[in-house]
N, C-alpha and C positions, 0 to 999 in steps of 0.2 A: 504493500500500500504506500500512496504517497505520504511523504509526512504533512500534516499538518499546518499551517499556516498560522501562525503565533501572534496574537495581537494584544498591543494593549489601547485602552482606551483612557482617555485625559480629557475630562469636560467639568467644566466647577460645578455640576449641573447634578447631583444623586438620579435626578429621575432620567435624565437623559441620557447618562452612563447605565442604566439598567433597563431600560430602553432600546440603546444602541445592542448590548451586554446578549437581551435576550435575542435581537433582527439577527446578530452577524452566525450566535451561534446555534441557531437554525440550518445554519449553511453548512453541508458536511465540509467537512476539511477546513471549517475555520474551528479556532479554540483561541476564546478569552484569558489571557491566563494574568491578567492584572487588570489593575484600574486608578489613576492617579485624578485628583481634585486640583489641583496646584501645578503651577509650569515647572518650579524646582522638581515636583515630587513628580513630574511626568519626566522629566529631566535623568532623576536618578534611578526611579523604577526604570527605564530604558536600556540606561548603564547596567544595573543588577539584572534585570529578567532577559535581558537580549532578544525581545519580540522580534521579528520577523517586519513587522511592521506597527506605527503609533498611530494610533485615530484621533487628533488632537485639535481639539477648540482655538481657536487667535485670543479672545477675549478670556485672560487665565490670572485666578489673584496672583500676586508677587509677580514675577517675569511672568511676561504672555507664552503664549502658544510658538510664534517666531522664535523669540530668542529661544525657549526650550528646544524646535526644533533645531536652530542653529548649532547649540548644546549636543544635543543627539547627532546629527549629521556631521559633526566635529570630532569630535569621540568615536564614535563607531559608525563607521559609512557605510557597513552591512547592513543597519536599521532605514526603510523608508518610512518617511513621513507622511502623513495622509491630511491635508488641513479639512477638516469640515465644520464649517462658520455659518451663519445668519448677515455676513457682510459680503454685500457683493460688492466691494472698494476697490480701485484697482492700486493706490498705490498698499493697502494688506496686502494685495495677491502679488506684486511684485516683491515685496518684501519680505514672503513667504520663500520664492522661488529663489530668491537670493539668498533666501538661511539655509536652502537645499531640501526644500520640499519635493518629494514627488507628486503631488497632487494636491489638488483645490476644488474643493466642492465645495456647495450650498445644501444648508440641511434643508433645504424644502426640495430637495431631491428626491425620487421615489426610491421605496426599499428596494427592488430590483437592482435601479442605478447604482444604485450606494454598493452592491454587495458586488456589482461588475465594477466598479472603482477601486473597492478593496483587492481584486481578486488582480486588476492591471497592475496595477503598484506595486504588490506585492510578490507579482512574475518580473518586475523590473521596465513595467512600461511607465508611461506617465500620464497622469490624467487631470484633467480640466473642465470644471464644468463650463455647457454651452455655455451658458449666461455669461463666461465673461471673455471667450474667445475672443470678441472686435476687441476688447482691451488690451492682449496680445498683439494681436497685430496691428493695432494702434500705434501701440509703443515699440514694434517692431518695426514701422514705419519709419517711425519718429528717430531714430536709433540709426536707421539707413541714410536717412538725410542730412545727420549730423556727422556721418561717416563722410558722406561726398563732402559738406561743406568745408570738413578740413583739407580736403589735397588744394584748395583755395585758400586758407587762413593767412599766407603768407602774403598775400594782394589786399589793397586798398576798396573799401565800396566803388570808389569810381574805377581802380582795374579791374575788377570783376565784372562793371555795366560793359567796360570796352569789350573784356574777353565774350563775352556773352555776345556782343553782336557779331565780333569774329566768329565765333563757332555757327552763327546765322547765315554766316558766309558774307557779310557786308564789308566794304571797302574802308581807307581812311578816310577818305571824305564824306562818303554815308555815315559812319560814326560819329564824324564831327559833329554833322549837322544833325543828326539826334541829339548828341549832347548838350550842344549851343559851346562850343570847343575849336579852339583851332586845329587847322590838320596837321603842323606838327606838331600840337600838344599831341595827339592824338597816337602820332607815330611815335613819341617818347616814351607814351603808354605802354604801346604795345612792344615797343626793348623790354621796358621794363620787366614787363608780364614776363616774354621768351625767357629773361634770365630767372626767373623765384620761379617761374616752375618746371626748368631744366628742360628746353625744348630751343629745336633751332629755327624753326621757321612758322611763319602763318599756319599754314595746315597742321603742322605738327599738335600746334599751340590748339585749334579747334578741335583738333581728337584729341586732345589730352582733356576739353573742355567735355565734348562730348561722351566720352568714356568715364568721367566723374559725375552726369547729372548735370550740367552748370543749369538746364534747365526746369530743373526741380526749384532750384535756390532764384534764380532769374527768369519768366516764362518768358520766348522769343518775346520783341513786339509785333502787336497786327498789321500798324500803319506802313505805308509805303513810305523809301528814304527820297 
């Protein structure tokens, strides 16, 4: 037979731990074999009992559920975390993922889900409740675009408008006369730019702009030059 799947459960909550206590071990192949009220005390039952995996609350007296998890995932990286909360917040759930959670759920999740969340986690997958996926990729967005905008950091706002019409494929004189700029201001610019960001020529300088997003940070203009 397989072994067993070893949990413990951490909620300050008496009725929701016997609650959760009786849903998980209905499920053959799961076994409760603790229960902690406190983020310490889930903390330390963790370290002592070496569950398999924590079912653990965010909102926990003395340290929360995070740092407890952070705690456990620090300690013994054999134990996964399971967060299951009553918040659907996105910076909990990133703060969660960064203590080294495997998983986030909402307890208005059905028993079903909940026990197919326990059972991912616990085979070493990871899980999410829908509800907060667009937060993920939100901030995985968010994450991308601050990735592009540094291979630019080294350019001025106005080197970036210049580079940004280059990659448009516009002239120094179309440039100018967007800007309201002389053209050889204009062609100073764009030395400039070639040297911060290591490239030798126009085109180069546009696919290096192009291959970064520049238009993520700057959208083309519509108007005609």
């Amino acid at each position: 037979m397989a072994k067993p799947v070893r949990i413990l459960i951490a909620d300050d909550h008496s009725v929701v731990r016997a609650g959760l206590r009786a849903l998980l071990e209905r499920r053959a192949g799961f076994q409760v074999i603790g229960e902690a009220g406190t983020g310490e005390e889930a903390a330390q039952k963790a370290l002592d009992l070496k569950p398999d995996i924590v079912v653990m609350d965010v909102r926990m007296p003395g340290i929360s559920g995070i740092e407890a998890c952070r705690k456990i995932t620090e300690m013994a990286a054999d134990i996964r975390v399971l967060i299951l909360t009553s918040y659907a917040e996105d910076e909990l759930l990133f703060a969660a993922i960064r203590a080294g959670a495997s998983g986030y759920v909402l307890k208005r999740v059905g028993d079903n889900d909940l026990i197919q969340a326990v059972e991912r986690v616990s085979s070493g997958e990871s899980m999410l409740d829908p509800a907060m996926t667009n937060s993920i990729f939100a901030e995985m967005r968010k994450q991308s675009i601050a990735q592009q905008g540094s291979a630019f950091s080294a350019l001025t706002p106005q080197e970036l408008s210049v580079l940004a019409f280059v990659a448009h494929g516009l002239t120094n004189r179309q440039i100018a006369i967007k800007l309201y700029l002389g053209e050889g201001t204009v062609r100073n610019y764009v030395s400039s730019i070639l040297g911060k960001i290591g490239v030798s020529n126009r085109a180069e300088a546009a696919a290096f702009a192009v291959k970064h997003s520049i238009h993520e940070l700057i959208p083309p203009s519509s108007d005609e030059a």
